[in-house]
N, C-alpha and C positions, 0 to 999 in steps of 0.2 A: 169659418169656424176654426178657431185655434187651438195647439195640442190640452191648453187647461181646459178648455171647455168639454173637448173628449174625455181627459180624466177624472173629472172634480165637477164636472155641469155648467149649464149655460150660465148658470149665473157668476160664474169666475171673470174678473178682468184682469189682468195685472198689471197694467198700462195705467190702473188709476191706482194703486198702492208699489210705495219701492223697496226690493228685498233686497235679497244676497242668490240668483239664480243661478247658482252652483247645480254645476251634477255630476255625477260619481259616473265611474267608467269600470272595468275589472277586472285592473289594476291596481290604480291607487285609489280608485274612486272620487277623482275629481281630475283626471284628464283635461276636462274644455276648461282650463282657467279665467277663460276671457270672456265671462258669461253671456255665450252667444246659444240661443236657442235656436234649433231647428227649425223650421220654416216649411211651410205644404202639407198635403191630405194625409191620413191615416192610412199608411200601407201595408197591408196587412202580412206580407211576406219579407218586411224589410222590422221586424218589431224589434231585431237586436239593438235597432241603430236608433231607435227612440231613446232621449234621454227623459228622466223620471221630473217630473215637476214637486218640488219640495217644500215646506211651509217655509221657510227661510225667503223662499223667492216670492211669497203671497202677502208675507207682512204679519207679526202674530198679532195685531188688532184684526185684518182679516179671519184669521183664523179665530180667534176666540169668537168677536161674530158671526159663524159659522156652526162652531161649534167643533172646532177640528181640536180642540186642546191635546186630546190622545195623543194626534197624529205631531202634535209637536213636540210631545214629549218623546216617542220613540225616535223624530230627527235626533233630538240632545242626545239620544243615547248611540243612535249611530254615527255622530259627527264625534262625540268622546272616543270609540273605536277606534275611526278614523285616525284621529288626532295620534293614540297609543299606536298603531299602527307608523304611523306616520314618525312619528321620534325614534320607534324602535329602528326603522329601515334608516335612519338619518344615525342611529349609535352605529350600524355596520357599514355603512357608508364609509364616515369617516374614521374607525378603527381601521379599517383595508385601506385606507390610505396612508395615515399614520403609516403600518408595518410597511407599504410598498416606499416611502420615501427612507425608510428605515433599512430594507433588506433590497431593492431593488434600483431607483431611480437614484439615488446618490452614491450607488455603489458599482453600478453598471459596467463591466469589464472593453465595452465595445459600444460601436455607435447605435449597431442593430438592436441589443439589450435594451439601453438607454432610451431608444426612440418607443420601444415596447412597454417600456413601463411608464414613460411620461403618455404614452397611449391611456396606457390604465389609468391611469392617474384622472384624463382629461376626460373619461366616460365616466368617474367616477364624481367628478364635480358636475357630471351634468343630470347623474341622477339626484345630489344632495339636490340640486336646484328644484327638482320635478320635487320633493315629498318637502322641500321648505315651502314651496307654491300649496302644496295641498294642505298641509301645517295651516298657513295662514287663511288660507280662503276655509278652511275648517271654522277657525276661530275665529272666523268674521262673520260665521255663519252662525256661534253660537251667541255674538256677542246679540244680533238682530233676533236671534230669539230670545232675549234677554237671557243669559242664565246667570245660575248666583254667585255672588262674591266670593263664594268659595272657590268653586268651578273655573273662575275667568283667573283667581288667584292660582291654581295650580297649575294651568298652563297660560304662561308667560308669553310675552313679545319676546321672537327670534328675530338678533339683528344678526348680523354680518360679521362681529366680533365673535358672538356665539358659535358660529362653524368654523373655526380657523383648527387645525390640528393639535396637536399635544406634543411636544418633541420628548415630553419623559421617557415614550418607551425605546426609543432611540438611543436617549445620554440621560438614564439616571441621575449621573453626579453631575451633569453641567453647571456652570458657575449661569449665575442673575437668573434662575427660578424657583428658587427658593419659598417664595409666595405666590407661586403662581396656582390654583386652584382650576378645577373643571366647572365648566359653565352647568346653571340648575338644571338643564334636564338630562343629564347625565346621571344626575341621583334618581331617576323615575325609572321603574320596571329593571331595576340591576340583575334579579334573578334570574330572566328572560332572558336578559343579554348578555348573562355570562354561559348559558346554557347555548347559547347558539354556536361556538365556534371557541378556538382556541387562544384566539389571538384576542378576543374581546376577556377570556378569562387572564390571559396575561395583561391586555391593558386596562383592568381596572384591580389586577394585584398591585402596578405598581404605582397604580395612581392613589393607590390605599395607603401603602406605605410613604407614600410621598403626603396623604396628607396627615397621617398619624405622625410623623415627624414633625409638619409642622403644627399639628395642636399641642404634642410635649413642648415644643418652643414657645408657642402663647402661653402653655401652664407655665412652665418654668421664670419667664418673663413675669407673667401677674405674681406668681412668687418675688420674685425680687423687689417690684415694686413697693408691693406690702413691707419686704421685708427694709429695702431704704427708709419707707418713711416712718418705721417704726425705731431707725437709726437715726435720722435725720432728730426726730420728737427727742428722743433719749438725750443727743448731744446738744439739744439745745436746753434742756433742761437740765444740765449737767452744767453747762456753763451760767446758768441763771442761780444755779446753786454756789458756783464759785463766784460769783460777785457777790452776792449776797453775805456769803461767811469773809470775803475780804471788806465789806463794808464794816461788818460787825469787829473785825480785826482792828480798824483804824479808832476806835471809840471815840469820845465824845469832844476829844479835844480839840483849840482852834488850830492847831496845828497841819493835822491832818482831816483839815474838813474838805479843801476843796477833792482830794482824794476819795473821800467818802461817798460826796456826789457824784464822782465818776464813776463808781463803783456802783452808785443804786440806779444809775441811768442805765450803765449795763445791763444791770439784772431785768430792769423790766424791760429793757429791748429784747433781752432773750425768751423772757415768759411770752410776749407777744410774739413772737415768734414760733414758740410753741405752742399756743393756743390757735396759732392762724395754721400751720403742718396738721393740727385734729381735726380744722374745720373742713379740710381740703378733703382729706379723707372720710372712710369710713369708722364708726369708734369699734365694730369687731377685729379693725386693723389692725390698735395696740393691744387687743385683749391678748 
């Protein structure tokens, strides 16, 4: 008899449906990443070590056959915990690391310093790895329960570019980061994160200010554009105006006729010209 049968009844298989048999631990609650279930009898003095058997791992067509929909809807909602849980420990992760490569590991006075803080540094990437592991085996765990497009859209695929640090709070003013922005889950649970510690309320003042500079520079920027091509339109219409009044200047004579024709081939190069600058844009452009 297997531990599902124990929990859920004889008639559980799981061998003949395939989930995601994740299980939480109390921690981070998904410790065994490598969805290895326990194995042997129900021991009744050893219950801590039991891990929980979860609809995730039974397949939600099992479960809705069943009848278990409840039970999968409180997974979603403790796999979404998880998940927040799990981001947030990943914002403090790597803010402590940021500061230590900021205040500690690059500034180091001595070799003994130095080896101390690339210590930190090196316990500090092996926790991001444990809550990126639970991140994803979370999210793989909702994807198997289906959830909705909403849901799967708010918490994204975390690659590897996503955890690289920040060096803003280090060099504010350094040269070639100018457009450098914080990866999406940075904007999730800010309130939280900045409530936790000091260092996280300073590394998202200046990640603030770093990106309110650079949306003034985008506004600033759509400004100008608007504003060339409403220079652009005017001087070309200005010019189609001026051949125009030097065609009418040469009048009718044979004299100056091939001049004339120069003149109104201009003009309507120019009007074409300007009707093709309105069409490029929008017409509240020149309003």
């Amino acid at each position: 008899m297997g531990l599902e049968s124990l929990y859920l009844g004889l008639g559980y298989d799981t061998n003949s449906d395939k989930g995601d048999s994740q299980s939480l631990d109390e921690d981070g609650w998904g410790g065994n990443l490598d969805n290895d279930l326990p194995a042997g009898p129900l021991d009744g003095h050893a219950a801590e070590s039991i891990h929980l058997l979860f609809p995730s791992a039974l397949g939600l067509q099992r479960c809705r056959d069943d009848s278990l929909k409840w039970l999968v809807e409180q997974e979603m909602q403790l796999r979404m915990g998880q998940v927040n849980n799990a981001l947030h420990k990943l914002h403090l992760a790597l803010a402590d690391k940021a500061m230590l490569f900021h205040t500690d590991a690059r500034h180091s006075s001595s070799q003994a310093t130095s080896s101390r803080a690339w210590g930190q540094v090196m316990a500090i990437n092996v926790m991001v790895n444990k809550f990126t592991k639970i991140y994803r085996a979370s999210c793989q765990a909702m994807v198997t329960l289906s959830a909705s497009n909403d849901i799967l859209a708010q918490y994204q695929a975390l690659s590897k570019d996503h955890l690289k640090i920040s060096g803003a709070v280090a060099k504010p003013n350094a040269r070639g980061h100018r457009n450098d922005t914080l990866p999406w889950f940075w904007s999730m649970d800010t309130t939280r994160n900045a409530k936790a510690n000091d260092w996280m309320m300073e590394f998202y003042q200046v990640h603030w200010l770093q990106s309110k500079a650079l949306k003034d520079q985008w506004e600033e920027e759509l400004e100008l554009i608007h504003s060339e091509a409403r220079w652009t339109s005017n001087f070309f219409d200005f010019k189609a105006c001026f051949w125009e009044n030097m065609e009418d200047s040469m009048g009718d004579g044979a004299t100056h006729q091939g001049q004339a024709c120069y003149a109104a081939r201009q003009s309507i190069i120019y009007r074409r010209l300007r009707d093709h600058c309105h069409n490029m844009f929008d017409q509240d452009v020149f309003l």
